[in-house]
VOMI-365671 format. One line per 4 residues: number of its first residue (from 1); for each residue x negated, z, y of C-alpha. Coordinates in nm, 3 decimals, always signed. Example, Ala and Ser with C-alpha at 12.3 -4.5 7.8 and 13.67 -1.06 7.14 Angstrom:
1	-1.230:+0.780:-0.450 | -1.367:+0.714:-0.106;
This chain:
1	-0.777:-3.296:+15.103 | -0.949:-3.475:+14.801 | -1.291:-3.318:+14.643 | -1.557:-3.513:+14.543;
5	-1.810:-3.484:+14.306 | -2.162:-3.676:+14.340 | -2.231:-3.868:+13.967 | -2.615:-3.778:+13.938;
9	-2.631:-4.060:+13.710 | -2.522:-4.369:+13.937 | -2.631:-4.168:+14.264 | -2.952:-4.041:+14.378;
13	-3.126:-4.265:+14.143 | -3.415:-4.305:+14.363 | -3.506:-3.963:+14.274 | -3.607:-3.804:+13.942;
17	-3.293:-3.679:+13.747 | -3.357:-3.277:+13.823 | -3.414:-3.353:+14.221 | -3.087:-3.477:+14.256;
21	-2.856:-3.143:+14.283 | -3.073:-3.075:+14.573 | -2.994:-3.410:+14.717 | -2.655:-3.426:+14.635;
25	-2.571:-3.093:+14.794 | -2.773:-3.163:+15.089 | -2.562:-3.451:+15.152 | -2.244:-3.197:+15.130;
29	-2.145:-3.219:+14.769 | -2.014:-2.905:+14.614 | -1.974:-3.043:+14.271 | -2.158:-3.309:+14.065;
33	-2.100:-3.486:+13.706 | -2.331:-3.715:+13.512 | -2.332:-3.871:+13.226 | -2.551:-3.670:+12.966;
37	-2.712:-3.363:+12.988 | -2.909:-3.385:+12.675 | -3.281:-3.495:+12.777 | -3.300:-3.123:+12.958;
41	-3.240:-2.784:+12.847 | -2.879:-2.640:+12.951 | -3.078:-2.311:+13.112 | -3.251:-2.557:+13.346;
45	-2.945:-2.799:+13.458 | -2.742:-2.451:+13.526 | -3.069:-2.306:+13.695 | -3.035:-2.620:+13.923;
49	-2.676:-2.573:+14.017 | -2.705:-2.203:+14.086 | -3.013:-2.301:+14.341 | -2.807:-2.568:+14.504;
53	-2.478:-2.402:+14.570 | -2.330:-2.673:+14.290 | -2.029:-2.689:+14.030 | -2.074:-2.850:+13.712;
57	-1.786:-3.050:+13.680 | -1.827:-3.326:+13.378 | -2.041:-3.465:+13.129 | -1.968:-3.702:+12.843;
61	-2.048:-3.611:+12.446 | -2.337:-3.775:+12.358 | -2.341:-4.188:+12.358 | -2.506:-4.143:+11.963;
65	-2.717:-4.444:+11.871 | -2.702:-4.680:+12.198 | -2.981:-4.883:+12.044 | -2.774:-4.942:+11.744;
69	-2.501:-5.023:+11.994 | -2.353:-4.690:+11.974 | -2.110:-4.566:+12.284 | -2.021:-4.210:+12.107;
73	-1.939:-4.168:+11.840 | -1.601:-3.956:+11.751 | -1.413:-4.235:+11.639 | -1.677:-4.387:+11.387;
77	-1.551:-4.351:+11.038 | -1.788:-4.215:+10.853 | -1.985:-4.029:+11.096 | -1.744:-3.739:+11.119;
81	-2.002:-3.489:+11.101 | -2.249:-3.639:+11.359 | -1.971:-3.648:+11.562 | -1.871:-3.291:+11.518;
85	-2.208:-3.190:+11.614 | -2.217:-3.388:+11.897 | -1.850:-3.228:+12.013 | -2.034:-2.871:+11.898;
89	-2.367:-2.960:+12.148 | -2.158:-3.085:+12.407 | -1.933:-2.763:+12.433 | -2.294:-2.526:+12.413;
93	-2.371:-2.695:+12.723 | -2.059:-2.664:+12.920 | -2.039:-2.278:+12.870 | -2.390:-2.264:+12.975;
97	-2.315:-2.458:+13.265 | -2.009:-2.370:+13.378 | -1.785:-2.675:+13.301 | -1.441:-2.701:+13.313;
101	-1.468:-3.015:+13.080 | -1.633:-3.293:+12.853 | -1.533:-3.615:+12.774 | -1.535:-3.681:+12.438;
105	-1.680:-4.064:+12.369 | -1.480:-4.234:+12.091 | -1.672:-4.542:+12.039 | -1.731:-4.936:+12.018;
109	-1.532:-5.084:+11.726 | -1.789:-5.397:+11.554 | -1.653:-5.751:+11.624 | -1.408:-5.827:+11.316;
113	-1.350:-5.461:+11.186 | -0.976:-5.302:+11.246 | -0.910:-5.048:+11.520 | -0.642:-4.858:+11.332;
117	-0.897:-4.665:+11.084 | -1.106:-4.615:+11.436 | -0.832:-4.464:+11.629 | -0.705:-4.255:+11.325;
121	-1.063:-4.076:+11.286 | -1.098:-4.035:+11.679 | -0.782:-3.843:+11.633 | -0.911:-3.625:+11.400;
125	-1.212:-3.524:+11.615 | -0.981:-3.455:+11.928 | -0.805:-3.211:+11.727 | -1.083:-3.047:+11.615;
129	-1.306:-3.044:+11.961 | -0.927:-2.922:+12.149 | -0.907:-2.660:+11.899 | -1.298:-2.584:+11.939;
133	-1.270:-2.610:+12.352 | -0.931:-2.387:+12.333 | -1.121:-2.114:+12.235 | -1.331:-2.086:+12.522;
137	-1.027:-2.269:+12.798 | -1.227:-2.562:+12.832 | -1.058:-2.902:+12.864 | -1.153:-3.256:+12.640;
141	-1.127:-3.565:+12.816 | -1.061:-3.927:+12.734 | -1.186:-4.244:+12.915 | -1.026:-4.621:+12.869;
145	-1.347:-4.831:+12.945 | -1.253:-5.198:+13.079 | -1.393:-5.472:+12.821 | -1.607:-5.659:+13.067;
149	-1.796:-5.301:+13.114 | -1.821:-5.219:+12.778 | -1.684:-5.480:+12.526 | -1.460:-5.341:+12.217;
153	-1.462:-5.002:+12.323 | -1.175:-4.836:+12.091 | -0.880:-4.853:+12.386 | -0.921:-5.016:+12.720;
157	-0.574:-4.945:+12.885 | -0.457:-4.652:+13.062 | -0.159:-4.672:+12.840 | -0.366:-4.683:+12.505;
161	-0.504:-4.325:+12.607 | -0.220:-4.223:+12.671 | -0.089:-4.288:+12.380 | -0.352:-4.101:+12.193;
165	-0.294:-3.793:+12.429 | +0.098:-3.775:+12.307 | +0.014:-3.837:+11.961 | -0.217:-3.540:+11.966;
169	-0.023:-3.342:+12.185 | -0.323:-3.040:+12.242 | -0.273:-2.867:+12.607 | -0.626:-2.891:+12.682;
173	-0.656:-3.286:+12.624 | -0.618:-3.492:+12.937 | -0.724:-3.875:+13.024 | -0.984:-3.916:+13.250;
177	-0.875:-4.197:+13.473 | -1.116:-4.425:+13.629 | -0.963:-4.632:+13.891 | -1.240:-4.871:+13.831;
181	-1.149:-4.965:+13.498 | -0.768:-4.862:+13.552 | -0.717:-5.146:+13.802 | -0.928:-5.380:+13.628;
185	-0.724:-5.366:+13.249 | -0.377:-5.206:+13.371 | -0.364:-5.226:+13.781 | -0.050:-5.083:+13.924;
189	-0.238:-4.768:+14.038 | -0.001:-4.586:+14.239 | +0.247:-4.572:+13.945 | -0.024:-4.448:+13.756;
193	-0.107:-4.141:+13.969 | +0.217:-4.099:+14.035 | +0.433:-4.114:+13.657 | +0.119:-3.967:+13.512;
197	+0.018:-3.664:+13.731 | +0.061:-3.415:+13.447 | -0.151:-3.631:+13.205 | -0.504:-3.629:+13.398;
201	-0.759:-3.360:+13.489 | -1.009:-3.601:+13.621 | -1.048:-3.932:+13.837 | -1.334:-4.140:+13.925;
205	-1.357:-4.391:+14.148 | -1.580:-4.707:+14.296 | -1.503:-5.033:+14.446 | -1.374:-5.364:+14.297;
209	-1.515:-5.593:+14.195 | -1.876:-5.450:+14.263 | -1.862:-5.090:+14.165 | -2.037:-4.976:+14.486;
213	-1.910:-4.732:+14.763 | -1.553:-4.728:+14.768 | -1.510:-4.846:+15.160 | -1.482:-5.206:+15.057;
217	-1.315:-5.421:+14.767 | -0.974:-5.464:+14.639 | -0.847:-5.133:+14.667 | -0.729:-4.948:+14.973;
221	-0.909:-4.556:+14.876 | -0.785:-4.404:+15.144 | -0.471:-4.471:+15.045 | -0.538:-4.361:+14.735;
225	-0.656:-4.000:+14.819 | -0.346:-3.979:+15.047 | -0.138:-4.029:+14.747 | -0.318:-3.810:+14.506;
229	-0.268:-3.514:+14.760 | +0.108:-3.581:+14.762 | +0.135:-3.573:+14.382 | -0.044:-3.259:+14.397;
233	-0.336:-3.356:+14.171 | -0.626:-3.050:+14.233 | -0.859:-3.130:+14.046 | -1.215:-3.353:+14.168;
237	-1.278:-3.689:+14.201 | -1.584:-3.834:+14.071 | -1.824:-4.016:+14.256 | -1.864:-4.289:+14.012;
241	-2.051:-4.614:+14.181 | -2.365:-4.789:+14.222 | -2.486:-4.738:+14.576 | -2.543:-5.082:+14.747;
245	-2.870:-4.946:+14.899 | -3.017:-4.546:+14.927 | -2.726:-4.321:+14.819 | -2.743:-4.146:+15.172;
249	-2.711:-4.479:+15.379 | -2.409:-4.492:+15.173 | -2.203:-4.244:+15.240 | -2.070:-4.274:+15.563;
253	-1.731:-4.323:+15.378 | -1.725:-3.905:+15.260 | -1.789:-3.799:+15.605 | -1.397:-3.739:+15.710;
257	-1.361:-3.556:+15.395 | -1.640:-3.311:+15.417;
């Protein structure tokens, strides 16, 4: 039986950001992600999960400079130690909070500039936030973002993150696959989840092409979560969409699984 986790950024929005844990459990979620924890002190996010029964199960590193047209900022040459405190912040809050895991952003790569001298500084900071997370059995995570979502992000494909996992070859570093942008860049999602059980600790999901509740679109969910319980995966899947209307009309789809 699939667990799912309620994203507290996408869902809940017509709420203020530190009413939705009560929200989200109320509706029956025992876990929740979101994207950045940083506008609020860890001691009040974790004082929020303890009071609503909820697990802490994700967060990104921060996005850096988004106004500068940052999206993280590990794989930025020349901003190695920005980046290392950003991996340092990000694993403060997940032993405050209880996480299991952070997904470390790598970056956008500026229109003309080569990827190679991206990719090879990215690998440097995995190695250093795995050996930093190791040390307190955490996981790091890794995300291939679909171009139309966010354009020259530093690898798009499942297969590109892959890649980076095996060329790194940490134990705690696992890809963080998104169906959404999986079936967008590589489709093919059932080999996915099946060749590469071992390789990810975390999946999110939404519909296609709309990114709304995933009970409509191009892919067949249920399906999906029958599949993912036959390949044993464990771990939670992350409520990842924009509701089509309020988040509770929405969720008639979680019902069976609850």
């Amino acid at each position: 039986m699939p667990k799912f986790a309620a994203n507290l950024s996408m869902m809940f929005t017509e709420l203020p950001f530190l009413e939705r844990f009560e929200a989200a459990a109320q509706a029956g979620f025992k876990a929740v992600e979101f994207l950045f924890p940083y506008d609020y002190p860890a001691s009040v996010i974790a004082e929020k999960l303890s009071l609503n029964g909820l697990q802490q199960i994700l967060f990104n590193s921060s996005a850096g400079n988004i106004n500068a047209g940052q999206w993280g900022r590990a794989a930025l040459p020349g901003l190695e130690q920005e980046a290392r405190k950003d991996i340092d912040s990000a694993l403060e809050y997940a032993i405050t909070l209880g996480c299991p895991q952070v997904h470390i952003m790598a970056g956008v790569v500026p229109e003309g500039d080569e990827a190679s001298g991206y990719r090879e500084t990215f690998i440097r900071n995995l190695c250093y936030a795995a050996e930093r997370f190791a040390l307190h059995n955490k996981r790091i995570l890794i995300e291939a973002l679909s171009p139309s979502v966010k354009p020259n992000y530093l690898f798009s494909s499942q297969y590109q993150a892959l890649n980076i996992v095996e060329a790194i070859g940490a134990p705690n570093l696992f890809i963080q696959l998104d169906i959404f942008h999986a079936q967008r860049v590589d489709g093919n999602l059932s080999h996915l989840i099946r060749n590469y059980k071992d390789r990810y600790a975390h999946v999110q999901i939404a519909s296609l092409p709309d990114r709304n509740e995933p009970d409509d679109g191009e892919v067949n969910y249920p399906w999906l979560f029958n599949l993912f319980d036959e390949v044993g995966y464990s771990g939670f899947i992350g409520c990842e969409y924009t509701p089509r209307a309020e988040t509770t009309a929405g969720l008639n789809w979680l019902k069976p699984y609850l």
